[in-house]
NUDRENFI-675572 format. One record per residue (C-alpha): residue in three letters; x, y, z. Coordinates in Angstrom, 3 decimals, m for minus. Layout:
BEGIN
<"ALA",<X,Y,Z>>
...
end
This chain:
BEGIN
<"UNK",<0.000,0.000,0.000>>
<"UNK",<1.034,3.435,m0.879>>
<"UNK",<0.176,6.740,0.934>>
<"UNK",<1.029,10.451,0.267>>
<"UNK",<2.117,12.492,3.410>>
<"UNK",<2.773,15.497,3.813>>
<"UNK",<3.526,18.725,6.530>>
<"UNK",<0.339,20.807,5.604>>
<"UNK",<m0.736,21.310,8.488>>
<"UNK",<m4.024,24.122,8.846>>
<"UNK",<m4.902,23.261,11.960>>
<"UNK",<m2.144,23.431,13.895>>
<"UNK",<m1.613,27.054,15.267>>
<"UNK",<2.261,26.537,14.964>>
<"UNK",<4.367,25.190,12.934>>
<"UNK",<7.712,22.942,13.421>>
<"UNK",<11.046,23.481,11.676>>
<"UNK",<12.472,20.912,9.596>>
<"UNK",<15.887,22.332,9.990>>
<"UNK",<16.258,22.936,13.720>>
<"UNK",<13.168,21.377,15.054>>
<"UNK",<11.577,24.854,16.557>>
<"UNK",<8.142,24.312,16.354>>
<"UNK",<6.543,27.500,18.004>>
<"UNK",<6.810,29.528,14.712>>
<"UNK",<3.107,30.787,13.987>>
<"UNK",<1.793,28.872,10.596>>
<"UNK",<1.004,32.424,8.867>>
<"UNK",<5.082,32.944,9.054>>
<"UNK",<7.055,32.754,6.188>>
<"UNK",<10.553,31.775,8.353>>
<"UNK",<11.493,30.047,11.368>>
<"UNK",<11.415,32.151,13.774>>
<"UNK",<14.556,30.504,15.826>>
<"UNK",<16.971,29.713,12.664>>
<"UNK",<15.197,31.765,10.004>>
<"UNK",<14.974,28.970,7.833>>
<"UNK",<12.691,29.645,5.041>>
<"UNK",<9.602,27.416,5.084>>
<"UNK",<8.429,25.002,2.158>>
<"UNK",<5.522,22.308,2.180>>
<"UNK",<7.238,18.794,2.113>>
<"UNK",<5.679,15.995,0.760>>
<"UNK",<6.839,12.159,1.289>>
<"UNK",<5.611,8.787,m0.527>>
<"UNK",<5.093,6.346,2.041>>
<"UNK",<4.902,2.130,1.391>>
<"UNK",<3.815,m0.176,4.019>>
<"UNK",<4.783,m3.755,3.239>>
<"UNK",<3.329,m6.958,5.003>>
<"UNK",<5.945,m10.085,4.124>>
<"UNK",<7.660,m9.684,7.114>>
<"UNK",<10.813,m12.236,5.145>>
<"UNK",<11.776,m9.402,3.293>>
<"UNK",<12.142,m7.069,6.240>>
<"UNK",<15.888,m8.084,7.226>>
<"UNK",<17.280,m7.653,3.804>>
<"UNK",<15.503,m4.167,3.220>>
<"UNK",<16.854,m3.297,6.335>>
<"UNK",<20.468,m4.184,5.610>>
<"UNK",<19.643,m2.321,2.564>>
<"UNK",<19.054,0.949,4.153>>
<"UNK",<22.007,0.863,6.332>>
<"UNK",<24.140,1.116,3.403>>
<"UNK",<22.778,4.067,2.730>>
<"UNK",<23.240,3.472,m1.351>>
<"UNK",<22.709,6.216,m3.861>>
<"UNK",<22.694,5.912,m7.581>>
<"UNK",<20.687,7.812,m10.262>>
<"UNK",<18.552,4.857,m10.951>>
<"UNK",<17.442,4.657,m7.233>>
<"UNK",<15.099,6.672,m5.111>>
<"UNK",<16.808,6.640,m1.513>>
<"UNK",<14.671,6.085,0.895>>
<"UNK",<14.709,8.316,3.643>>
<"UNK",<13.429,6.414,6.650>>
<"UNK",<12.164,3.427,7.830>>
<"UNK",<10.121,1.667,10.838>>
<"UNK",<7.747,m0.888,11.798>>
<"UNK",<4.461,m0.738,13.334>>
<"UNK",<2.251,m3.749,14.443>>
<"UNK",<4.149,m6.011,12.220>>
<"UNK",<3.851,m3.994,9.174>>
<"UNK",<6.923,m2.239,7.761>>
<"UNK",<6.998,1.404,6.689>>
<"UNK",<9.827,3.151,4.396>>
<"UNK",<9.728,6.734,3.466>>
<"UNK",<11.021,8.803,0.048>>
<"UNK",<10.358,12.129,m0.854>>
<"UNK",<7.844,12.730,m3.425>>
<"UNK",<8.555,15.100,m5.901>>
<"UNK",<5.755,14.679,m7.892>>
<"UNK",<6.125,10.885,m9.739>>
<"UNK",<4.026,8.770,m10.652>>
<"UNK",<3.696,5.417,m10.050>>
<"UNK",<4.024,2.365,m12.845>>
<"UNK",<1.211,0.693,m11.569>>
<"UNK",<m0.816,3.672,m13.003>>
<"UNK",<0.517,3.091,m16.571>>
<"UNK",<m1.906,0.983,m18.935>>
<"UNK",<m0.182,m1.108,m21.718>>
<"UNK",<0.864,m1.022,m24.345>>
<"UNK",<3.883,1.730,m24.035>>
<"UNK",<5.964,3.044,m27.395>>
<"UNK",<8.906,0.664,m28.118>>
<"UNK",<11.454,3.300,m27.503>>
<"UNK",<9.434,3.852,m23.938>>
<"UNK",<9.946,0.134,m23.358>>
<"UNK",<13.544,m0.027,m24.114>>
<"UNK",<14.075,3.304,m22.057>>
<"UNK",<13.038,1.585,m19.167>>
<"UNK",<14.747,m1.626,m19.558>>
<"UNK",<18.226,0.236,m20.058>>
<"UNK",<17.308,2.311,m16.726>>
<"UNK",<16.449,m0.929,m15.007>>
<"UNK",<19.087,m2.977,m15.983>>
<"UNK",<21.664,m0.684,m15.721>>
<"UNK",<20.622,m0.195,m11.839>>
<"UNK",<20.697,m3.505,m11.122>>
<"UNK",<23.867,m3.994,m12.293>>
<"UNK",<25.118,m1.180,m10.068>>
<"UNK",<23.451,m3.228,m6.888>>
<"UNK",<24.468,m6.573,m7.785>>
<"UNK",<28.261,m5.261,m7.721>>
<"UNK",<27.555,m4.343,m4.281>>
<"UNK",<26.332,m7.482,m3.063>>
<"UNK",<22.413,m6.621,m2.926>>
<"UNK",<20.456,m9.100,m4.308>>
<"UNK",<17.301,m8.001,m5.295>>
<"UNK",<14.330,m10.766,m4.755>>
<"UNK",<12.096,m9.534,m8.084>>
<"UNK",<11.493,m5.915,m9.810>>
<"UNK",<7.517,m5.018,m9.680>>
<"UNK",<5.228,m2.163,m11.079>>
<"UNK",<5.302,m1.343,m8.014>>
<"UNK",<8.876,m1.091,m7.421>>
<"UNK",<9.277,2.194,m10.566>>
<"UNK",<8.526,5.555,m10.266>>
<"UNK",<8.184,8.043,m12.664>>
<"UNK",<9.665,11.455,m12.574>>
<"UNK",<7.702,14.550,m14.274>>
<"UNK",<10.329,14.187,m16.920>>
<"UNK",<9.512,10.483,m17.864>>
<"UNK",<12.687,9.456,m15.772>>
<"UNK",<12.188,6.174,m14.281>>
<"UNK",<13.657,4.973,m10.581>>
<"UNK",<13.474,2.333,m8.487>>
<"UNK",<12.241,2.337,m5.160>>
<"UNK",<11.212,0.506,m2.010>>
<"UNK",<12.518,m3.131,m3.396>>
<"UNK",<11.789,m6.426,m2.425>>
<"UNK",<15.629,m7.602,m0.797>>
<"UNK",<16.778,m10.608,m0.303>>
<"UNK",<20.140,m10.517,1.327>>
<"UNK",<22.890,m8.163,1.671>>
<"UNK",<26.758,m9.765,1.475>>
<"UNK",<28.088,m8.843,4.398>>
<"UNK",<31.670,m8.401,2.655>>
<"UNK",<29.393,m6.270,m0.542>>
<"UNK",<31.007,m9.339,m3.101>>
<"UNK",<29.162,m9.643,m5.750>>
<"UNK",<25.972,m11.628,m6.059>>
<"UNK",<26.128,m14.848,m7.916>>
<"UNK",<24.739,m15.487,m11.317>>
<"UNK",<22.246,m17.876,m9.987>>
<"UNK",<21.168,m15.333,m7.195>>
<"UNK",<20.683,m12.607,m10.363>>
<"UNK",<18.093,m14.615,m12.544>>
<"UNK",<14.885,m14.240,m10.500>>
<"UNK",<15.246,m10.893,m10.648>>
<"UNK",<16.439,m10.351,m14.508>>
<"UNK",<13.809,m13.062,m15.314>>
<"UNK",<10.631,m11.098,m13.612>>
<"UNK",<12.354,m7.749,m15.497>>
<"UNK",<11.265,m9.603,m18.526>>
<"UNK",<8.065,m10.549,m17.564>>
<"UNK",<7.118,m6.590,m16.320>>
<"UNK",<8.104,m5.506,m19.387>>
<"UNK",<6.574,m7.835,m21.892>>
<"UNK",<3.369,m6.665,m20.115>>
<"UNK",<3.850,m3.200,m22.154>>
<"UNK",<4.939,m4.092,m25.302>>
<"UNK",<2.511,m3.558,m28.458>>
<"UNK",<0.792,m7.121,m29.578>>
<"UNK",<2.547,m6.079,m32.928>>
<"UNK",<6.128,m6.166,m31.919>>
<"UNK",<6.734,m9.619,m32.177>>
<"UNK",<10.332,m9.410,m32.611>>
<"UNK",<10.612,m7.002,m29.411>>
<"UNK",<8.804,m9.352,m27.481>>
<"UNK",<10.774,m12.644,m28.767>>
<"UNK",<13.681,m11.382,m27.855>>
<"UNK",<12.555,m10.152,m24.235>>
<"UNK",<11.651,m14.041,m23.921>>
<"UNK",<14.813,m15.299,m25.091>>
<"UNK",<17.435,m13.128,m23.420>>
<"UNK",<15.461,m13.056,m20.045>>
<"UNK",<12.911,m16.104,m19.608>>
<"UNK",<15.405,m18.753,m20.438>>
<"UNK",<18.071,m16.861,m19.017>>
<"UNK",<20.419,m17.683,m21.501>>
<"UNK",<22.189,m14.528,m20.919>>
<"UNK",<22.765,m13.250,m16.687>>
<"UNK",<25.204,m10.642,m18.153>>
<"UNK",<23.520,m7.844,m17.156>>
<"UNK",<25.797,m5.744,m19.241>>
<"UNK",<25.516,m8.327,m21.812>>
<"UNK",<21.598,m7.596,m21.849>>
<"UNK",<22.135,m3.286,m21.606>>
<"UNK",<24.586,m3.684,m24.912>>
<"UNK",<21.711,m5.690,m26.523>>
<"UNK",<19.008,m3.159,m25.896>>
<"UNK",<21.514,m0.292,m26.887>>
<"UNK",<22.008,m2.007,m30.193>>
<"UNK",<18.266,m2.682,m30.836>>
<"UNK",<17.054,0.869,m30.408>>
<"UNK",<18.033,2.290,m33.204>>
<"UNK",<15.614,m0.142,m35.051>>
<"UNK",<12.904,m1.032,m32.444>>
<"UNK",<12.172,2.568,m30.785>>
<"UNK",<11.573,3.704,m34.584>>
<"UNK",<8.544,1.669,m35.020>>
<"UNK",<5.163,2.625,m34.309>>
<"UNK",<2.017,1.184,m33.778>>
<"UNK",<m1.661,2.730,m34.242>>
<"UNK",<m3.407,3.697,m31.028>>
<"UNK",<m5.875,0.393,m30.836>>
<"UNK",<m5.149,m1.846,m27.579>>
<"UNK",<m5.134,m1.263,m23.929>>
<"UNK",<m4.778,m3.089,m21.019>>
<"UNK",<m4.443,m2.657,m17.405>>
<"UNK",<m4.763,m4.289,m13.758>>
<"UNK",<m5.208,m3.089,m10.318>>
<"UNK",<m5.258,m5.210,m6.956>>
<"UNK",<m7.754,m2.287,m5.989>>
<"UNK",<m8.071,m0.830,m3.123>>
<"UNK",<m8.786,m3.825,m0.244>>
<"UNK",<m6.974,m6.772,m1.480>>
<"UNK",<m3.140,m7.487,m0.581>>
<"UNK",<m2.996,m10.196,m3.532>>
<"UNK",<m3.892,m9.566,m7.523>>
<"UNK",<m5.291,m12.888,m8.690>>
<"UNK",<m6.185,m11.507,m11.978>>
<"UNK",<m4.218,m12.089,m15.501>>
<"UNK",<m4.344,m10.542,m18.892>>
<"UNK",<m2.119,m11.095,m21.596>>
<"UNK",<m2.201,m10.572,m25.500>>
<"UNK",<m0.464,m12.407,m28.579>>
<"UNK",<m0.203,m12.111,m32.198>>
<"UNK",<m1.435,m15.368,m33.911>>
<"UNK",<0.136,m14.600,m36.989>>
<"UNK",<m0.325,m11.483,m39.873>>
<"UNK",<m3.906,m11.900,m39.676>>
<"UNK",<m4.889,m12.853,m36.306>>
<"UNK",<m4.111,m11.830,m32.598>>
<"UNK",<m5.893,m13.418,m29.416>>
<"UNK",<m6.450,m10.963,m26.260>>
<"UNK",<m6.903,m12.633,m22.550>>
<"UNK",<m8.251,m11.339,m18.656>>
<"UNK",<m8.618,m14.066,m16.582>>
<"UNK",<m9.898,m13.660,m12.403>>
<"UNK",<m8.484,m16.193,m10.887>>
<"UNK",<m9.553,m17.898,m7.507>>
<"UNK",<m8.083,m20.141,m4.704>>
<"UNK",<m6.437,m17.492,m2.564>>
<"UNK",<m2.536,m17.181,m2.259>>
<"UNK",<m0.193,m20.001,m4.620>>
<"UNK",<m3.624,m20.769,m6.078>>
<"UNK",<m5.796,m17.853,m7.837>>
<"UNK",<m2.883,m16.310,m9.114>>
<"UNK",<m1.287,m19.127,m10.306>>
<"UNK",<m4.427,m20.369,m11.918>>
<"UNK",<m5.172,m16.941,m13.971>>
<"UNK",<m1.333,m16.994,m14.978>>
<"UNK",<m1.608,m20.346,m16.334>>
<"UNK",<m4.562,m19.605,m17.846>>
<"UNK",<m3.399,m16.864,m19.765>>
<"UNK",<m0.294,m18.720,m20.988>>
<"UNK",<m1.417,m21.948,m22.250>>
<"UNK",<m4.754,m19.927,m24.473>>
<"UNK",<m2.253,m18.238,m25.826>>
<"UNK",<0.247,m20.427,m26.782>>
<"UNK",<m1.833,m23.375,m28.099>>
<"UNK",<m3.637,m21.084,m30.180>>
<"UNK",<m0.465,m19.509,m31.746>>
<"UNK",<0.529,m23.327,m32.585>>
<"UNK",<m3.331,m24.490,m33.706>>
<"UNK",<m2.999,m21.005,m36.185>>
<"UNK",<m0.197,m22.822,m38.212>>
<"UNK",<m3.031,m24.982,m39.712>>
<"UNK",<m4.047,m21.940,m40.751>>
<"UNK",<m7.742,m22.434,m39.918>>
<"UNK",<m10.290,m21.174,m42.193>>
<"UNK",<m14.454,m20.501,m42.077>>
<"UNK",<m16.559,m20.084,m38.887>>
<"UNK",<m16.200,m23.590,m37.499>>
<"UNK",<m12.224,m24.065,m38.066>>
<"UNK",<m11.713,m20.658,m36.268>>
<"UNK",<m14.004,m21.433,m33.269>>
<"UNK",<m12.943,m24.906,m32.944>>
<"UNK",<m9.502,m23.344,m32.817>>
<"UNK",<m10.340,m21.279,m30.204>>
<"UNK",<m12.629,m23.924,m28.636>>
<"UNK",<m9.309,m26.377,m28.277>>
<"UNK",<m7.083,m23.581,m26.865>>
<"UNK",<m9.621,m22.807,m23.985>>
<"UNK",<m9.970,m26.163,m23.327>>
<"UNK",<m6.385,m26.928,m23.379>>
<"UNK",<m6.083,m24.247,m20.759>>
<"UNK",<m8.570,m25.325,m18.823>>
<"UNK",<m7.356,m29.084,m18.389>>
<"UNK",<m3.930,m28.174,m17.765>>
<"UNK",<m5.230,m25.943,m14.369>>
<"UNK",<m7.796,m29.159,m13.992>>
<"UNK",<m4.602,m31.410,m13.968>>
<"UNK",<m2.137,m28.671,m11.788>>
<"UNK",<m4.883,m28.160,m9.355>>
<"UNK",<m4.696,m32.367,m7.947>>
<"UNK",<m1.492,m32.052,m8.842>>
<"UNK",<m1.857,m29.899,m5.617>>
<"UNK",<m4.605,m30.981,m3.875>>
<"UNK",<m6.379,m27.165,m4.475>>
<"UNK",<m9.088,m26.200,m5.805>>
<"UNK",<m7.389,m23.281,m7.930>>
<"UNK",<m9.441,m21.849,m10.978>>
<"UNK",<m10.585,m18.541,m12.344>>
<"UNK",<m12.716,m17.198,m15.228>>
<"UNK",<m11.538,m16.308,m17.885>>
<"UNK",<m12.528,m14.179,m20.992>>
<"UNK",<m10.907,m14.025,m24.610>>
<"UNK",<m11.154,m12.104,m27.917>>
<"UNK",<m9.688,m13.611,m31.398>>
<"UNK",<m9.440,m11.286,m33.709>>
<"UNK",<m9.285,m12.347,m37.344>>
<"UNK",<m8.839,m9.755,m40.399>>
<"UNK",<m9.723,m6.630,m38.224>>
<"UNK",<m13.504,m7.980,m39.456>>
<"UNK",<m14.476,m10.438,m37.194>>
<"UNK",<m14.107,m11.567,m33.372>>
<"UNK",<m14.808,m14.468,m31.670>>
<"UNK",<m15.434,m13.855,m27.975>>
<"UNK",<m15.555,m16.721,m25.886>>
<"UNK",<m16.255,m16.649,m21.731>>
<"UNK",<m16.576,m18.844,m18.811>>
<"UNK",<m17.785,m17.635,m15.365>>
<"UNK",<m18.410,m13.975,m14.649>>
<"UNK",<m15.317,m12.066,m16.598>>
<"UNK",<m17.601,m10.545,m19.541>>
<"UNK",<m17.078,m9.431,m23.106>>
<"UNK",<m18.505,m5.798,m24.108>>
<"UNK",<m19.367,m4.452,m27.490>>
<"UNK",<m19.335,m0.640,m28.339>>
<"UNK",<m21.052,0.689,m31.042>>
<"UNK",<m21.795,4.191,m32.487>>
<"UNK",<m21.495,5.229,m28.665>>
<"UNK",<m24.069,2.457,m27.290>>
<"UNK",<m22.465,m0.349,m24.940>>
<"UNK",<m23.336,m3.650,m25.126>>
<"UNK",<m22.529,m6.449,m22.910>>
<"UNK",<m21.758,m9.943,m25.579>>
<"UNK",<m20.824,m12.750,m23.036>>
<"UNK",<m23.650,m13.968,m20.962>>
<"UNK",<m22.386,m14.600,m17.122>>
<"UNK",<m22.091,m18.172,m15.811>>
<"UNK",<m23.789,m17.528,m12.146>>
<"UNK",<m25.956,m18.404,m9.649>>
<"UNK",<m27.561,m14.645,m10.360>>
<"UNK",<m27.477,m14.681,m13.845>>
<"UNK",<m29.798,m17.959,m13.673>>
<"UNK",<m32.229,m16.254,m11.055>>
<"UNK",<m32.477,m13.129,m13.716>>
<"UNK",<m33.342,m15.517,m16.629>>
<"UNK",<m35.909,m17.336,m14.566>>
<"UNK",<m37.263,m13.920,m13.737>>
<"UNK",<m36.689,m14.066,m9.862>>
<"UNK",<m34.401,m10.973,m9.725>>
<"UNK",<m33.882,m7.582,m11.658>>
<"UNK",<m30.197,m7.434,m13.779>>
<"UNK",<m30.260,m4.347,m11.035>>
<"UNK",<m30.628,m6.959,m8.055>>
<"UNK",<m28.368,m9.144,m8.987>>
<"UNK",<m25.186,m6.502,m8.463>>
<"UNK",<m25.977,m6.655,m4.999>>
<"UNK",<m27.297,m9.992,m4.457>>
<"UNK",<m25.767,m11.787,m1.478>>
<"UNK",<m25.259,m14.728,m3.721>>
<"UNK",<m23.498,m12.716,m6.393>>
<"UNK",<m20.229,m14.767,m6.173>>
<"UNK",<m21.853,m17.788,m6.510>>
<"UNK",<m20.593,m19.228,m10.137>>
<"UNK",<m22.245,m22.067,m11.898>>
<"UNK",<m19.230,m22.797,m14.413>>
<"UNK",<m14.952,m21.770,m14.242>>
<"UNK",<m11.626,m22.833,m15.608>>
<"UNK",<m10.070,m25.783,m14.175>>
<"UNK",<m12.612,m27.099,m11.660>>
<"UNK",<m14.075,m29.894,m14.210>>
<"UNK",<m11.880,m31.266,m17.169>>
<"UNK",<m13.661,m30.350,m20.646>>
<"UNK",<m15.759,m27.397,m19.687>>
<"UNK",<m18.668,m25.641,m21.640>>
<"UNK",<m17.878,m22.849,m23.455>>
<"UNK",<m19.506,m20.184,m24.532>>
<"UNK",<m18.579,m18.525,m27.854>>
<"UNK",<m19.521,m14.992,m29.841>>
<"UNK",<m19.043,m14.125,m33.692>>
<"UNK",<m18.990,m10.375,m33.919>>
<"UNK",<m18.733,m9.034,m37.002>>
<"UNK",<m16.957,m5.608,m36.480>>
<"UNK",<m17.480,m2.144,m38.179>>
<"UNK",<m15.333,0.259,m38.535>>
<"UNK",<m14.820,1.973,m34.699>>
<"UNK",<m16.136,m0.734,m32.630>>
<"UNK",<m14.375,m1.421,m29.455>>
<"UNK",<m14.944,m4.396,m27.566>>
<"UNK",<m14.145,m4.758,m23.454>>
<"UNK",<m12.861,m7.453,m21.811>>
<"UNK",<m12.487,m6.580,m17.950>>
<"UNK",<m13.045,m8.718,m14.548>>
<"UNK",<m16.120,m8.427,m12.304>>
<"UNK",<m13.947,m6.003,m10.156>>
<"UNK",<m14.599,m3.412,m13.175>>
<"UNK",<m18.330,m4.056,m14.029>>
<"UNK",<m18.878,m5.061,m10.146>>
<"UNK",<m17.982,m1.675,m9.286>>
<"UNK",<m19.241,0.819,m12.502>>
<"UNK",<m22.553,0.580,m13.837>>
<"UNK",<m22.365,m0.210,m17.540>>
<"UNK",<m23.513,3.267,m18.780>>
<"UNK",<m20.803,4.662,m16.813>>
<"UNK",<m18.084,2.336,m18.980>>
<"UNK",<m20.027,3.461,m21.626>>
<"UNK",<m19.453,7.211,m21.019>>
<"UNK",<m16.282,6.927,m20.266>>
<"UNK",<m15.280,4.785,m23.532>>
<"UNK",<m16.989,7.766,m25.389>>
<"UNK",<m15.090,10.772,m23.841>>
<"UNK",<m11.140,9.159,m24.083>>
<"UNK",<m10.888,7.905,m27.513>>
<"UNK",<m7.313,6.214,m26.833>>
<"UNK",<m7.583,2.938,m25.045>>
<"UNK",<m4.926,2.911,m23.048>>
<"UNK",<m6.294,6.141,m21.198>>
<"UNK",<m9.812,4.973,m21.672>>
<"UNK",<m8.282,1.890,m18.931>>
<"UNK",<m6.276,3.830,m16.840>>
<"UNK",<m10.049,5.860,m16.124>>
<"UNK",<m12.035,2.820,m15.846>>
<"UNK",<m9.824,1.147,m13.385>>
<"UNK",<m9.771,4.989,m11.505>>
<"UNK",<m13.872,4.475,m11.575>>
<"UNK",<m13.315,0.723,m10.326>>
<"UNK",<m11.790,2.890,m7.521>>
<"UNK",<m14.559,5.437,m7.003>>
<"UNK",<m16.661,2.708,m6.526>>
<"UNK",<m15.060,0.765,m3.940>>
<"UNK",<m12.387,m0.809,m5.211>>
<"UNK",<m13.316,m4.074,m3.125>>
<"UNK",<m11.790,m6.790,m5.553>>
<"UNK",<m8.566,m6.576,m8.616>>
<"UNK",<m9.760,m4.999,m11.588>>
<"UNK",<m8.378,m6.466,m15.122>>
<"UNK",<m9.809,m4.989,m18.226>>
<"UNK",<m8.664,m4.965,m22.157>>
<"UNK",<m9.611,m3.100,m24.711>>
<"UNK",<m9.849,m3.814,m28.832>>
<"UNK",<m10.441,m1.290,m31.111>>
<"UNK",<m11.120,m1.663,m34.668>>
<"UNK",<m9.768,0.700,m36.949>>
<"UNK",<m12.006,3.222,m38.873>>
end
């Protein structure tokens, strides 16, 4: 959890020196009144973190009291019941959990060099970093990105170097944060962001910086049209994101977009979304070299890849002895003409056209059934005890029912793929307004999961969206 704090202070008659700790200066005064000290509002970004194994290694972290360009020192530090605080002074950033996807491919590589490059500089002094989060960059006014507030392993007591095995969790989840913001068209960007990090064939880390610095010439010159984004939140009461999206690019005529809520609780929900997300996405990209043709080949396509996913969370899950699943919703895309949504459970489809939403995917719940029978309003069911009761998921049976959509698309349409934690939270003519005032869909998410917030925020919000060019 984040918070912003600062020494505003109105109703407090006096006010307190930062400089020489006076605090019976009158507020209305411009100057300490002991040191003369000019006055200046301060604020500070503030992170509380829960996993009390990481609290050692932060701390060792903070004794050494390390500064580099790439970091964002942090200030202070202590614990309260359990929970531990660190402080940085906030100058204004932003945070990169507030970015939606996809980002320009010079953007990308910006931030990889700034990333890499830092962690370099703190695995030559020993730190060893346990992963690198959206939640662990900042971003300056200027677009500069930092680190801050990282998840630490261990310190080396004698600051030697950490090992190459010690390096690759946190190189390899570097890739996976960044493939999350590349374009669904930059297939070679993205194929080599798998190769060089996800099998780890390279833990150079200045191997990996003189890669990037030779590919942006090429890469950061390419652009893409405006059409996709994505975006998810843990919102604003959950410690733990269970929810997944992901995109891929079937081939020059097809691409396959993914949300998936996942359920189980910690190891489980997660897990199952993740998995869910990977294996669609990847069995269709293989099915696709059959090139499929007509209605039938394409849904039965798309038909085998959910159920592909589905058995192989079916088969993890006793592999476990959990009951992991999760919904999951998916768009195929063929031509720019034609989509074939396909749902199970609650995570819903949308279809916008000429400004009027429309919701595709029907909902696989105990609530949904009661509205069809007649028993409750659509209105009811929203805030119907037995809301998150669902009838049908991925990975609780083997070869599960699904439900699939042909949409024939028009020029401007823009279909939604979100989480209940969006359309749980805003009304559907509220999505509706909001898809009509912020024509770019990447800012079009990043104010639909702010009106997730506005609404309670009580669950992760995952949503996608697919334009179709006019």
């Amino acid at each position: 959890m984040f918070y912003l704090a600062n020494d505003v202070r109105p109703d407090l008659e006096f006010r307190r020196c930062w400089l020489c700790g006076h605090g019976q200066t009158p507020r209305s005064a411009s100057v300490c009144q002991s040191c003369d000290e000019a006055f200046a509002d301060r604020r500070f970004l503030i992170s509380a973190r829960w996993d009390s194994s990481l609290y050692d290694g932060y701390k060792a972290f903070f004794r050494k009291e390390i500064e580099h360009p790439g970091l964002c020192s942090t200030v202070d530090m202590f614990e309260i019941d359990e929970v531990m605080y660190s402080v940085v002074p906030y100058l204004g950033e932003g945070l990169m959990v507030d970015e939606a996807a996809p980002l320009p491919n010079k953007r990308v590589l910006s931030i990889a060099q700034r990333i890499l490059g830092t962690l370099a500089f703190l695995h030559a002094q020993g730190i060893q970093v346990s992963r690198i989060q959206q939640s662990n960059l900042l971003i300056s006014p200027d677009s500069t990105v930092r680190l801050f507030d990282l998840d630490i392993n261990a310190v080396n007591d004698d600051s030697s170097p950490v090992s190459d095995e010690d390096r690759k969790p946190a190189i390899q989840s570097v890739g996976e944060l960044l493939r999350r913001y590349v374009d669904v068209q930059a297939d070679d960007l993205l194929a080599w962001l798998y190769d060089a990090v996800e099998h780890g064939e390279s833990l150079d880390l200045l191997t990996l910086g003189r890669e990037v610095e030779r590919r942006f010439a090429h890469w950061s010159g390419i652009l893409y049209p405006p059409l996709i984004g994505g975006m998810t939140d843990v919102g604003l009461t959950r410690q733990l994101n269970e929810d997944n999206w992901g995109w891929k690019r079937l081939s020059d005529r097809m691409a396959l977009f993914v949300v998936a809520d996942g359920m189980g609780g910690h190891d489980c929900g997660e897990i199952a979304s993740d998995m869910a997300v990977k294996v669609i996405c990847d069995t269709a990209r293989t099915l696709e070299t059959d090139r499929p043709e007509g209605d039938d080949e394409l849904e039965s396509m798309l038909d085998q890849s959910f159920q592909n996913a589905n058995n192989s969370i079916k088969e993890n899950a006793e592999s476990r002895g959990t009951d992991m699943g999760t919904t999951m919703v998916s768009l195929m895309v063929v031509d720019q003409k034609v989509g074939f949504l396909a749902n199970v459970g609650d995570s819903r489809g949308y279809l916008l056209r000429e400004g009027s939403l429309h919701q595709v995917t029907k909902d696989h719940s105990l609530v949904q059934k009661m509205v069809e029978r007649g028993r409750i309003t659509a209105e009811e069911a929203r805030h119907h005890p037995h809301s998150n009761i669902l009838l049908r998921t991925v990975g609780t049976e083997r070869d599960i029912d699904i439900d699939i959509f042909r949409v024939e698309f028009e020029p401007g349409d823009k279909v939604v793929m979100c989480s209940d934690g969006l359309w749980g939270e805003v009304e559907d003519r509220d999505i509706e307004s909001i898809l009509n005032t912020y024509n770019d869909p990447r800012i079009a998410a990043r104010e639909l999961v702010r009106a997730a917030h506005h609404g309670g925020g009580k669950d992760n919000v995952t949503l996608m969206i697919v334009s179709v060019p006019t």
